[in-house]
C-alpha positions as CSV (number, residue, x, y, z in Angstrom):
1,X,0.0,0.0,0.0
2,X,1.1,3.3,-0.1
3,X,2.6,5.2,2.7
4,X,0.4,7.7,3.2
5,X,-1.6,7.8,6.6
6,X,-4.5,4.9,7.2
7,X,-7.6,7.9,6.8
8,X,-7.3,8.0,3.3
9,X,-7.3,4.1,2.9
10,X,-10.2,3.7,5.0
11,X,-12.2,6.8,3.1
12,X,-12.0,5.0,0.0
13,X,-12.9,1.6,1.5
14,X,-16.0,3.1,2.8
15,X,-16.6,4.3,-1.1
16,X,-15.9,1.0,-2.2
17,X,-18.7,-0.5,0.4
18,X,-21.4,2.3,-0.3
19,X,-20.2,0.8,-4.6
20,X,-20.6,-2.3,-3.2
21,X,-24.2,-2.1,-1.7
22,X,-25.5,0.0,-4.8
23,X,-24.3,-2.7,-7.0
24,X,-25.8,-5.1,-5.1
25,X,-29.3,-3.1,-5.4
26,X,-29.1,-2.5,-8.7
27,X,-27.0,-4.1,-10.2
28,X,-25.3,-1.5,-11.7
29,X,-21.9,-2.6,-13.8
30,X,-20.7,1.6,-12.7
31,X,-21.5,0.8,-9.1
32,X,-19.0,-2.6,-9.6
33,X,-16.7,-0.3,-11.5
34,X,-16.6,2.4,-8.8
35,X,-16.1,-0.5,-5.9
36,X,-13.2,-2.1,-8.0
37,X,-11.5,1.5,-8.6
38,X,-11.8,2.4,-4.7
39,X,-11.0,-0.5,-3.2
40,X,-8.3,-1.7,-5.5
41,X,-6.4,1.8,-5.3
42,X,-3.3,0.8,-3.5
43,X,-3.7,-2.5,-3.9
44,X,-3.1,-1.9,-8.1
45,X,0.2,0.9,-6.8
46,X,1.2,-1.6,-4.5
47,X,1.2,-4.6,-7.3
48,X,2.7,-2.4,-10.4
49,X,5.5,-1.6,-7.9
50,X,6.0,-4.9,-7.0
51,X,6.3,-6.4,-10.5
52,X,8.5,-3.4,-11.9
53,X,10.6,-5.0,-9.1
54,X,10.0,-8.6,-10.3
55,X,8.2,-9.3,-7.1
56,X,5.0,-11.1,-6.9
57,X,3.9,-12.0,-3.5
58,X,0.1,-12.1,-1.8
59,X,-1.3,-8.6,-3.0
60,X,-0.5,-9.8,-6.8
61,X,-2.8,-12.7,-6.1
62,X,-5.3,-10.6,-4.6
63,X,-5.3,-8.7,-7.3
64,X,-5.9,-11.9,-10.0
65,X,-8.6,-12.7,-7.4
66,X,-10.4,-9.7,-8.0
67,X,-9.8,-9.6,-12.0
68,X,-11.1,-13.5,-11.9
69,X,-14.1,-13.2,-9.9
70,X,-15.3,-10.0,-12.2
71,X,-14.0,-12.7,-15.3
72,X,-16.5,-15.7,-14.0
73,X,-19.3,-13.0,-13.7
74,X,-18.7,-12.7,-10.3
75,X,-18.2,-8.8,-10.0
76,X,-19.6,-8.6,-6.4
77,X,-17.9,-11.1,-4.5
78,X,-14.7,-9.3,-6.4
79,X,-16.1,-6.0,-4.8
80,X,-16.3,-7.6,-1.5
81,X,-13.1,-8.8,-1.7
82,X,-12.4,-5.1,-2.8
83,X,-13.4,-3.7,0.2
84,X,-12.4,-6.3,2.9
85,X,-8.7,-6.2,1.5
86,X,-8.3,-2.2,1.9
87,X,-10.2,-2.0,5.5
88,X,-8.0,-4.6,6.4
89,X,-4.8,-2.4,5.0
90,X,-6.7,0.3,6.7
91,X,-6.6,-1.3,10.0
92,X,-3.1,-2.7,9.6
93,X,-1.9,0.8,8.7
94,X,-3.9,2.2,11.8
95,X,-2.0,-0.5,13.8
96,X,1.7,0.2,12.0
97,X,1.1,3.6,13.5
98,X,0.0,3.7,16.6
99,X,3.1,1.8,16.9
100,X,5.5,3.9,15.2
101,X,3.4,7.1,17.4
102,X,4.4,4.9,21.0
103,X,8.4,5.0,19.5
104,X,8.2,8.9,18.0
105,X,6.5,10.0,21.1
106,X,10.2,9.2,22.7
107,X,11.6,11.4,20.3
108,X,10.0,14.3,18.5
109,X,10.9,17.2,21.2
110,X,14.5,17.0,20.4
111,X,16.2,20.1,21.8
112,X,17.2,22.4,18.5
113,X,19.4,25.0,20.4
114,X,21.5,25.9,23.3
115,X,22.8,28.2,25.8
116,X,26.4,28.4,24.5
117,X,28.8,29.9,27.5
118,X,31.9,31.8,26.2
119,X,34.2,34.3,27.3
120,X,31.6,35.0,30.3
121,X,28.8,35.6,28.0
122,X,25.9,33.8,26.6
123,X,24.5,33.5,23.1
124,X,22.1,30.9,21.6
125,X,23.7,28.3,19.2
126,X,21.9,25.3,17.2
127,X,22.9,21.9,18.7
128,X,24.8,20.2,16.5
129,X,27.2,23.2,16.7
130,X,28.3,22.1,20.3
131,X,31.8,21.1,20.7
132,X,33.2,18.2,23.7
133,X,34.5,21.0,25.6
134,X,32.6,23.6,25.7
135,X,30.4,25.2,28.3
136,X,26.2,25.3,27.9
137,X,23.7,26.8,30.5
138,X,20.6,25.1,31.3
139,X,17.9,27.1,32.2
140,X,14.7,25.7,34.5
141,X,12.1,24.2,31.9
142,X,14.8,23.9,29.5
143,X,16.0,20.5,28.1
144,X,19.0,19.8,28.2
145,X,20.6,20.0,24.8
146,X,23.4,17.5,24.9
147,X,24.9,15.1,27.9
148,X,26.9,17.6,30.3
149,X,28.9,17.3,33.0
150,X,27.6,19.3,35.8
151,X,30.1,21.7,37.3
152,X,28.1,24.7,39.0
153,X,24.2,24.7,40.3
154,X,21.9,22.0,41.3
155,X,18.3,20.6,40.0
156,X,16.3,18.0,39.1
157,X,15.6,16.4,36.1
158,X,12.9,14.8,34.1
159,X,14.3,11.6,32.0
160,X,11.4,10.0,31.4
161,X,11.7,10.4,28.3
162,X,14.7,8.5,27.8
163,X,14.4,5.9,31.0
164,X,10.7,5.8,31.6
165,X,11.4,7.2,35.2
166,X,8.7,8.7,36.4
167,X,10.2,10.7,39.3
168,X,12.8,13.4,39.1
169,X,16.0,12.6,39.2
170,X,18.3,15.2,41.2
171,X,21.4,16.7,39.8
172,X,24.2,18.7,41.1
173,X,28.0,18.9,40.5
174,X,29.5,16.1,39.2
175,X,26.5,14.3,38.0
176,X,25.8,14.0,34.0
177,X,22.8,15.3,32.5
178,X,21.6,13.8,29.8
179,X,20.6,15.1,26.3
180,X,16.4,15.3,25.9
181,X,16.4,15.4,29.4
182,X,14.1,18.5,31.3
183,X,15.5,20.6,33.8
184,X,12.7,21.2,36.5
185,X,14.0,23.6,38.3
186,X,16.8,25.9,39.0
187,X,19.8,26.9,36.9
188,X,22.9,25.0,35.8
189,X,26.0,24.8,34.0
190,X,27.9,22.3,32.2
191,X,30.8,20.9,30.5
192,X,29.8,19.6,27.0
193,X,30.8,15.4,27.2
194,X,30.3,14.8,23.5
195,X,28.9,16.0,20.3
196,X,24.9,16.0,19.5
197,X,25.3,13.3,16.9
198,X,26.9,11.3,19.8
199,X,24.2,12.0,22.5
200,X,22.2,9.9,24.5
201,X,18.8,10.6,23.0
202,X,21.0,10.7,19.2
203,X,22.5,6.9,20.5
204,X,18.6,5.9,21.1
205,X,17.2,7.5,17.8
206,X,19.5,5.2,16.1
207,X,18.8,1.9,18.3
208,X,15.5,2.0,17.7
209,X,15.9,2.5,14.2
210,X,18.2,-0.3,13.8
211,X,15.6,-2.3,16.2
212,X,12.7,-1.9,13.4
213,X,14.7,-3.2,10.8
214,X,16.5,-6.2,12.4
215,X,14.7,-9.2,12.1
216,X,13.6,-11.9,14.0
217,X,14.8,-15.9,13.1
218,X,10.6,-16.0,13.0
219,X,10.1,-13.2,10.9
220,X,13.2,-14.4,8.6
221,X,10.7,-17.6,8.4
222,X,7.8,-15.7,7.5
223,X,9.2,-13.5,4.6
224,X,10.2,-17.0,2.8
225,X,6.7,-16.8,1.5
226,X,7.3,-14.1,-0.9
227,X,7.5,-15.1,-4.3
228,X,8.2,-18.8,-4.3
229,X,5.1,-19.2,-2.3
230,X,3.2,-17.0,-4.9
231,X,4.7,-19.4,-7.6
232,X,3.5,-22.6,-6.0
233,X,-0.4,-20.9,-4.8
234,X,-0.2,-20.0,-8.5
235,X,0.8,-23.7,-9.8
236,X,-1.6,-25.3,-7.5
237,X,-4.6,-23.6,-8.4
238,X,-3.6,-24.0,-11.8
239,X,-3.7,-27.6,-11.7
240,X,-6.6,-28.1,-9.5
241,X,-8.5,-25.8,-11.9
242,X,-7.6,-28.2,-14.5
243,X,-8.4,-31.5,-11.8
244,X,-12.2,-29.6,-11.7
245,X,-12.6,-29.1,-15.1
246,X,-11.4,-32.2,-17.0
247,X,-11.3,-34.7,-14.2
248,X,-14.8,-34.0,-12.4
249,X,-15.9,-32.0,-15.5
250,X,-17.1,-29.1,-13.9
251,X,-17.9,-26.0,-16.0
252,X,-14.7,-23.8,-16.7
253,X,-16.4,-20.9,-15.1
254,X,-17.5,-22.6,-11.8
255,X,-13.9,-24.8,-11.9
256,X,-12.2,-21.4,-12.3
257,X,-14.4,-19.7,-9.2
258,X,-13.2,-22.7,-7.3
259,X,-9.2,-21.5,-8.6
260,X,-9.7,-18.2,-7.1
261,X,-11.3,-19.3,-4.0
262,X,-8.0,-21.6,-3.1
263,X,-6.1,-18.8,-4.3
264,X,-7.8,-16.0,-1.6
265,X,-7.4,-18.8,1.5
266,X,-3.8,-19.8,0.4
267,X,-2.5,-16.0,0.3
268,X,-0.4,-15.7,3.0
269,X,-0.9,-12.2,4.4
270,X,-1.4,-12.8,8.0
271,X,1.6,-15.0,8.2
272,X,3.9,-12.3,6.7
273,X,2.4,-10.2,9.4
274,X,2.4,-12.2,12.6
275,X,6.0,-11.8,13.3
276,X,6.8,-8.2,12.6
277,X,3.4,-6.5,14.5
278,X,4.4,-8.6,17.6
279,X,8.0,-7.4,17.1
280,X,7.0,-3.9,16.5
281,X,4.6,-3.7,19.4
282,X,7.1,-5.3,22.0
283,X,9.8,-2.8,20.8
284,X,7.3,0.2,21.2
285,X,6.1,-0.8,23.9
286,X,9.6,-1.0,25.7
287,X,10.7,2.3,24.1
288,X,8.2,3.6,26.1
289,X,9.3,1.8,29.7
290,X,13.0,2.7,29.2
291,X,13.5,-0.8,27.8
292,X,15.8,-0.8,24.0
293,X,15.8,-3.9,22.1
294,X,18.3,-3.9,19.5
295,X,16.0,-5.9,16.7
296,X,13.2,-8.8,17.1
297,X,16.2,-11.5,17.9
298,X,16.8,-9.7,20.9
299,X,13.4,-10.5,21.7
300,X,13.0,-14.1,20.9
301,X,16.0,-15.0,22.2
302,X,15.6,-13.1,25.6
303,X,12.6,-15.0,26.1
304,X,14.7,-18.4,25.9
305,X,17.5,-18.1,28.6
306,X,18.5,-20.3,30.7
307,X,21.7,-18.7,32.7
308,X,22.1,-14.9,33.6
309,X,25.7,-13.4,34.2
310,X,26.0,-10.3,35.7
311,X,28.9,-8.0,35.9
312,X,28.8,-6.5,39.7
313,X,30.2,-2.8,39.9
314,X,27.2,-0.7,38.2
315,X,24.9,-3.9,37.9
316,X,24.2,-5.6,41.0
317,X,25.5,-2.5,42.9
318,X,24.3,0.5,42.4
319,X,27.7,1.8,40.9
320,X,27.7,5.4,42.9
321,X,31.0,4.5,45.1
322,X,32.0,6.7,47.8
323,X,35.3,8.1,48.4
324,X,35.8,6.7,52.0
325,X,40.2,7.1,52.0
326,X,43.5,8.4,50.2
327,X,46.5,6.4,51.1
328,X,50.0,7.7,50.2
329,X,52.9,6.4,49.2
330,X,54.9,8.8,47.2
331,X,53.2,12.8,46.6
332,X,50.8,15.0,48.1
333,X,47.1,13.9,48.7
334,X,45.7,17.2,46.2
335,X,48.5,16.0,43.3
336,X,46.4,13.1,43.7
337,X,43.3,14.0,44.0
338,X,44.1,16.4,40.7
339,X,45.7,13.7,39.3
340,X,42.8,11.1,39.5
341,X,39.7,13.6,38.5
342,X,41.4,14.8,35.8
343,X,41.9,11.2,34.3
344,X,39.0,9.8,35.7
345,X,36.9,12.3,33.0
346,X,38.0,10.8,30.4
347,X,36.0,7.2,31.7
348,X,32.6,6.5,31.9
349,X,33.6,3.5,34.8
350,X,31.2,3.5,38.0
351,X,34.9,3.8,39.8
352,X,36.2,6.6,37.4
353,X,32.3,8.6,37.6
354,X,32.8,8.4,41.8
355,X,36.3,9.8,41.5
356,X,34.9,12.9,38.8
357,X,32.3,13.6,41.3
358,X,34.5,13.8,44.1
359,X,37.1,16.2,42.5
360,X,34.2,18.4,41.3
361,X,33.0,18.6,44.7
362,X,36.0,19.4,46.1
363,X,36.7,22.3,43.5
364,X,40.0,20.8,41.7
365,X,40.4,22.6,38.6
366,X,40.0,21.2,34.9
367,X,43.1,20.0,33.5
368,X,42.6,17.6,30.9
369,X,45.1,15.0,29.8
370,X,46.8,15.7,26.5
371,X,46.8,12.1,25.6
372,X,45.1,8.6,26.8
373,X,44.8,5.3,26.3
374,X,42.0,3.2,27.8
375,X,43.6,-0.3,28.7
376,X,41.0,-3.0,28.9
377,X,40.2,-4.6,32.6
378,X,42.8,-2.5,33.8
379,X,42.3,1.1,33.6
380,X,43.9,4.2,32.0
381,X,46.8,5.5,30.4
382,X,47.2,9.1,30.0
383,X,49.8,12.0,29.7
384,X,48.8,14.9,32.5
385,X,50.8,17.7,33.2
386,X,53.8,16.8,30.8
387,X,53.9,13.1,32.9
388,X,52.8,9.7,31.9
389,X,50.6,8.5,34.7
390,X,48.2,5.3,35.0
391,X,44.9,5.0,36.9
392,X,43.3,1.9,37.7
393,X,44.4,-1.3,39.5
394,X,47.3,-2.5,41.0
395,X,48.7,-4.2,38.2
396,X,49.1,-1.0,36.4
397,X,50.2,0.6,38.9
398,X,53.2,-1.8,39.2
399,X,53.7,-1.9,35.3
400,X,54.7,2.0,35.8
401,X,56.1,1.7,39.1
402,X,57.7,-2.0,38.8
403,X,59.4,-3.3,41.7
404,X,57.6,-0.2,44.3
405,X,56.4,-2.2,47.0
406,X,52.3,-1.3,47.6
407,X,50.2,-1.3,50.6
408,X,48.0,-4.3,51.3
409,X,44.6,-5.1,49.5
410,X,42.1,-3.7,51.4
411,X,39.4,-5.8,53.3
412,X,36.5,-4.6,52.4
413,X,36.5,-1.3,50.1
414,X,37.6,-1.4,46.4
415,X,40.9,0.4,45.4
416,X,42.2,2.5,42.2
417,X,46.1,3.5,42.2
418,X,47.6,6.4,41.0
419,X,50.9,6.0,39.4
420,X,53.5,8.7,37.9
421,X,57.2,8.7,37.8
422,X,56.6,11.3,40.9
423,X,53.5,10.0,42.6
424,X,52.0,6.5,43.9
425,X,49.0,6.0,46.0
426,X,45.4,4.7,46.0
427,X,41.7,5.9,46.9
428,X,39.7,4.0,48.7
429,X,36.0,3.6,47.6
430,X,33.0,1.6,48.7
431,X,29.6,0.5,46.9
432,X,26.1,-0.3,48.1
433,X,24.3,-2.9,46.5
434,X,21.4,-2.0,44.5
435,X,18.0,-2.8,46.5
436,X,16.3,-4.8,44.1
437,X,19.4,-7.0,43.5
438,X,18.5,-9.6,45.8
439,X,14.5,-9.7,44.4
440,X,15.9,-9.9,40.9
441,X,17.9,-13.0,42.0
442,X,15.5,-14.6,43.5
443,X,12.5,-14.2,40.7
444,X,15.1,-15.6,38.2
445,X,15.8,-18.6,40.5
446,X,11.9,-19.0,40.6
447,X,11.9,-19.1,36.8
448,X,14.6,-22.1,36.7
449,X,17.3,-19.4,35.6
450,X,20.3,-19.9,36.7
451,X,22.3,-16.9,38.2
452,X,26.6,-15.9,37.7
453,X,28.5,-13.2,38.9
454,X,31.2,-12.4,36.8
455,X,33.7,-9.8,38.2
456,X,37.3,-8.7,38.4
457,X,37.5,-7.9,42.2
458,X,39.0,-10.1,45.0
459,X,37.2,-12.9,45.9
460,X,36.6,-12.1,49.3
461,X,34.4,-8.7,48.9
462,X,33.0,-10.8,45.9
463,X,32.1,-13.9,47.6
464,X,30.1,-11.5,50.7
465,X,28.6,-9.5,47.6
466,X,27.1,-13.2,46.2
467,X,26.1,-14.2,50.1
468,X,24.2,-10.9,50.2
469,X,22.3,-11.4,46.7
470,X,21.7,-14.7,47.2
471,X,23.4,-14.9,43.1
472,X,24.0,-19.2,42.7
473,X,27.9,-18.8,41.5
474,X,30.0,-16.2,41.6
475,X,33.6,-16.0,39.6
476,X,35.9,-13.4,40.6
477,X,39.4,-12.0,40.1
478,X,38.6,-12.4,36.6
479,X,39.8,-10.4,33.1
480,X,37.8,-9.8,30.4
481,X,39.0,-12.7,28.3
482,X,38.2,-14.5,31.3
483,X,34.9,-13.7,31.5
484,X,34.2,-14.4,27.9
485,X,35.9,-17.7,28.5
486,X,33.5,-18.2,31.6
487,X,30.3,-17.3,29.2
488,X,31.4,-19.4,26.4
489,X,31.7,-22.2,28.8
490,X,27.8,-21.8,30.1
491,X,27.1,-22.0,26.3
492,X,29.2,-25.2,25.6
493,X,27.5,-26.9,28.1
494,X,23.6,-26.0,26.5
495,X,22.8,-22.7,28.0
496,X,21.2,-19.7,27.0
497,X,23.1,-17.3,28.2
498,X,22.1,-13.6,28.6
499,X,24.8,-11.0,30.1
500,X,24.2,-8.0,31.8
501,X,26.9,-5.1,32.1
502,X,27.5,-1.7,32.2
503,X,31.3,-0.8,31.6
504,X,34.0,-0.9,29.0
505,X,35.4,-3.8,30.4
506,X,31.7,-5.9,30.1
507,X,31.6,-4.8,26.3
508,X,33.5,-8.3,25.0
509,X,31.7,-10.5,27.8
510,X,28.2,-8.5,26.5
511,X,29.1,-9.6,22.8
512,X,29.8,-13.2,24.0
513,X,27.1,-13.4,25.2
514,X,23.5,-14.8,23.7
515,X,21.7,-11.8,24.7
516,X,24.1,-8.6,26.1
517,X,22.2,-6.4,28.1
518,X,23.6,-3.1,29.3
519,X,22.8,-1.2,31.8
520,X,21.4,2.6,31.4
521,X,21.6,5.7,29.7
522,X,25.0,6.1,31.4
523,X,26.5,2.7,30.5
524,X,30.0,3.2,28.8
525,X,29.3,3.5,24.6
526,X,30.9,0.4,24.1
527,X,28.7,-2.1,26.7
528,X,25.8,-0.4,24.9
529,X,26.8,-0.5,21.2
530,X,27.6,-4.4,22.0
531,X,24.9,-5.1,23.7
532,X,21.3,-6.0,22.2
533,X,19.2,-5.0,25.1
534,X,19.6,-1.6,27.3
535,X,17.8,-0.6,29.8
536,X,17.8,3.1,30.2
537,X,16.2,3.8,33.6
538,X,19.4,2.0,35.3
539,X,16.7,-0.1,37.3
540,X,18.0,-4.1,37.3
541,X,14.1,-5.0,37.8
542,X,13.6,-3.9,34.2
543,X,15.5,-6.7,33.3
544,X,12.3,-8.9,34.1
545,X,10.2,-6.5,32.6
546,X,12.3,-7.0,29.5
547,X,12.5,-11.1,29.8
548,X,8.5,-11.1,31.0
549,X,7.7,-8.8,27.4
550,X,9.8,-10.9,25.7
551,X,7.9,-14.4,26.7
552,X,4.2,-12.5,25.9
553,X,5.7,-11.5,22.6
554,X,7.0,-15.1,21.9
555,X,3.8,-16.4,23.2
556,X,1.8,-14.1,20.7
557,X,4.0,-14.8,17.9
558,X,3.5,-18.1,18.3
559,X,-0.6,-17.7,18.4
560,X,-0.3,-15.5,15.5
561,X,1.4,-18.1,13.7
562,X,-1.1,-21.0,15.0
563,X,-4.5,-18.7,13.7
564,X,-2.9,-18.2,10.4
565,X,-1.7,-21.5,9.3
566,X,-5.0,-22.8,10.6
567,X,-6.7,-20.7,8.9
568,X,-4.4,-21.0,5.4
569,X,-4.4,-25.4,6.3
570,X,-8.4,-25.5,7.2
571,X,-9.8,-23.4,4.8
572,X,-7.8,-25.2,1.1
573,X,-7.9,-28.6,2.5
574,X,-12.5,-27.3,2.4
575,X,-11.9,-26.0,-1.3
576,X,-9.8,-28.6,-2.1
577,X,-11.7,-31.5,-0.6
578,X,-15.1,-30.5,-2.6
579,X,-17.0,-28.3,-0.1
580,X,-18.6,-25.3,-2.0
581,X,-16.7,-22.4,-0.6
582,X,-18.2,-19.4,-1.1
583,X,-15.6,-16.6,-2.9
584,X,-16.8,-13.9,-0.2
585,X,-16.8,-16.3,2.7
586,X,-12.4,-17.8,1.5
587,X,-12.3,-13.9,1.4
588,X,-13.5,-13.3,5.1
589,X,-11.8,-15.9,6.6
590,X,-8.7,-14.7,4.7
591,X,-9.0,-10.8,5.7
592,X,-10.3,-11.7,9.2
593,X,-7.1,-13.5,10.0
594,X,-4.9,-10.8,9.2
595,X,-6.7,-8.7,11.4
596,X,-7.2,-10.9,14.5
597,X,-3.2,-11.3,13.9
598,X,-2.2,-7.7,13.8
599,X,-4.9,-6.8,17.2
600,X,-3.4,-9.8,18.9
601,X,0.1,-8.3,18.4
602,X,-1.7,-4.8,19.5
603,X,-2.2,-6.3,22.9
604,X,1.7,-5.9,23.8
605,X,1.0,-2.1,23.7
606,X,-1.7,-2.6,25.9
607,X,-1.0,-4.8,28.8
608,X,-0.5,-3.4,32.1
609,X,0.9,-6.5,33.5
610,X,4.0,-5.8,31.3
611,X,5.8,-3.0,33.8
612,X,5.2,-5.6,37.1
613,X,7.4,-8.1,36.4
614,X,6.8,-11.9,37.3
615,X,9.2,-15.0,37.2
616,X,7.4,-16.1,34.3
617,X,8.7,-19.1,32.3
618,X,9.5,-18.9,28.9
């Protein structure tokens, strides 16, 4: 059909039923005509396209339908046809966009301009101009226009938009704003983190645009019936037309009828429909909740897992650590605070966001590295203040300061070292575990699912971590290659394995993965371009609002599939087998299908249930 909006379809189906009752009252061959021109409008764009692409799939044979019935003297039952086909399309349309409305609603109040801050004054600059950098004023009731790092002034913000949280989240120095985001109150200022195109709400724009083009392994299944299925409805009608006519000599008029009824109930519109409205829906519909699947395989295969990993800085804790110490070896504690907020910037780590906050709060000025290097599992390398330093674990600390002897592994806190030709020392940070971690656990246990924590801290603090969670196995001490070595194992031994991370460091284990799942809006880029479900609110319960939509879109996939085949199987094996099938009633059963198929998938929009998740079983 054409892509214009679903009122104009259904405007000319309800000319081609008022046609279709004239001609039926009198008979009229112009009412027939003028039911057969409206109702067959797109469907005769839609077909001349089609074959100028050498593609002939279900609307060419409603079309032959149509031209045969009006052939065998038929011309109402074709003007049925007429009409149920384009208020169907009507319908379908209707339900394409509602969809589409649930994922543009996400999007459409883009911010266009900013408060650009230079040389201590303000002017008003389009978006896209906005340079990593620079400095931006956000006004209250103002969005914000890119992600910013907050350095003076405190609010709250509305991200609903982008994580489906409802309440208002509060900001102040240190914290990152995110683009599309409102300001609710108050006035702040902020250091520009990255370009527009490279935005949070820019990142989600594309996800979800890649989302509605990925397909599902079911929906690959479905668009086999393109053409070769066309060719074979074609070559079967053809021969039983010829099995009526010369073999139980039937007239060629009624033995043709007969053709075109098996031709209507063999077309196989609602099965090339089932797949991609339950897709579509599920995808809106967790657009909407703060919930990003990256295509419908994501969804199908979420719905199938056996074994959840989980990462444990940023995942099953809530990733906001604390500065509780500074231990010296070697400098001054503000070379290393400097030191460590400077290079911490330039990561998007729980550990590396705790130490950016805590220089911000304590007023150490902006000195950015002149060069870095991110060095996976480990930390970072950078060039500050004319020096090569590192920041990050002990191992490279050592690697620049080999053979310094460092203090003892602390107990219960988690440690990053600083290390510089003229400077060594460590800052001490703890976590708190996220509240619904242990509910989460628990509700996947209920499901059969088993549970893995995968982390690179000491096994102590990681063993009391999986006591307090309740996880069923917990790996620690472990390196990214490790980690994907420890997925890769679940997988060899029968698993489904899903993953769920949040930092640079989780990006390979996320790809290894059967399902990656990252975790928020503020997950590093590379967990989130890897992974092929995010959730944007930051909430690890949205994980079993993702796995619970994932097993009602399955399930409705599944009915769709059962109600259409059915309805394909039952209704040639009653042409075929002799019955006398009306034309108008093949064409009802046919249309009525494809909608009951496209509302059933409509229901995932719909369903309250979805946002209270249950340990449901796939």
């Amino acid at each position: 059909m054409s892509e214009t909006g679903w009122q104009p379809i259904a405007v000319r189906s309800a000319i081609c039923l008022l046609c279709t009752l004239l001609g039926s009252l009198t008979q009229s061959p112009l009412a027939y005509i003028g039911a057969y021109i409206s109702g067959g409008w797109d469907l005769a764009f839609k077909v001349w396209a089609d074959m100028r692409e050498r593609e002939f799939g279900t609307d060419f044979l409603m079309f032959l339908v149509a031209l045969g019935a009006a052939i065998v003297g038929e011309p109402a039952e074709g003007a049925v046809l007429m009409f149920l086909f384009s208020a169907s399309g009507a319908m379908e349309r209707f339900a394409h966009g509602r969809t589409n409305r649930e994922i543009s609603a996400l999007l459409k109040h883009a911010p266009k301009t900013a408060r650009l801050l230079e040389n201590g004054t303000e002017r008003e600059v389009p978006v896209g101009e906005l340079q990593p950098g620079q400095t931006v004023r956000v006004t209250a009731n103002e969005q914000v226009p890119v992600d910013i790092l907050i350095e003076l002034g405190e609010s709250a913000c509305d991200e609903a938009m982008l994580t489906g949280e409802a309440e208002p989240v509060a900001k102040g120095r240190g914290d990152t704003a995110l683009s599309g985001t409102l300001n609710l109150q108050g006035v702040f200022e902020g250091r520009v983190l990255r370009g527009a195109e490279d935005s949070a709400l820019q990142r989600i724009i594309r996800l979800i645009d890649d989302a509605q083009h990925l397909k599902a392994p079911s929906q690959r299944f479905t668009d086999r019936f393109g053409t070769r299925y066309t060719a074979l409805a074609l070559s079967l009608c053809t021969v039983m037309f010829l099995v009526w006519w010369l073999g139980f000599s039937l007239p060629p008029p009624r033995a043709f009828y007969r053709a075109m009824t098996l031709l209507v109930v063999m077309s196989p519109c609602a099965i090339v429909l089932s797949v991609p409205s339950a897709i579509l829906s599920a995808i809106a519909f967790g657009a909407r909740h703060g919930i990003l699947f990256r295509g419908g395989a994501a969804i199908e295969t979420l719905a199938g897992v056996t074994a959840v990993a989980m990462d444990k800085t940023g995942t099953l804790t809530e990733g906001n650590l604390h500065v509780i110490g500074i231990e010296l070896i070697e400098g001054t504690e503000p070379e290393l605070l400097a030191a460590a907020g400077n290079i911490a910037r330039l990561s998007n780590h729980p550990m590396s966001r705790s130490l950016a906050r805590e220089a911000a709060r304590r007023d150490i000025p902006v000195e950015p590295p002149t060069a870095s290097e991110t060095i996976a599992g480990q930390g970072v390398r950078a060039v500050w203040r004319g020096e090569s330093i590192v920041l990050g674990n002990r191992d490279l600390a050592l690697s620049m300061r080999p053979g310094n002897p460092l203090l003892p592994q602390p107990r219960d806190a988690s440690e990053v070292w600083i290390a510089s030709p003229k400077l060594l020392g460590r800052i001490l940070l703890r976590d708190r575990l996220r509240p619904e971690s242990h509910d989460l656990i628990a509700q996947l246990h209920a499901a059969g699912i088993k549970t893995i924590m995968l982390t690179g801290d000491k096994s102590g603090a990681a063993q009391e971590m999986g006591r307090e969670t309740g996880v069923g196995e917990v790996l620690s001490q472990l390196k990214p290659e490790e980690k994907v070595a420890a997925i890769q194992r679940l997988k060899a031994n029968g698993a489904t394995v899903a993953m769920i991370g949040d930092g640079v460091n989780d990006a390979p284990v996320i790809a290894a993965a059967d399902v990656g799942v990252a975790m928020g809006a503020r997950g590093s880029d590379a967990a989130i371009e890897q992974a092929e479900v995010v959730l944007m609110n930051d909430k690890l319960e949205s994980f079993l609002t993702a796995r619970s939509l994932s097993v009602r879109a399955r399930r409705i996939i599944r009915q769709n599939m059962l109600i259409s085949l059915g309805v394909i199987i039952f209704m040639s094996l009653a042409t075929i087998t002799g019955f006398a099938v009306p034309l108008s009633l093949g064409v009802m059963m046919h249309e009525g299908s494809t909608v009951i198929v496209v509302m059933n998938s409509l229901r995932l929009l719909f369903e309250r249930g979805a946002s209270k998740p249950k340990a449901t079983s796939p």
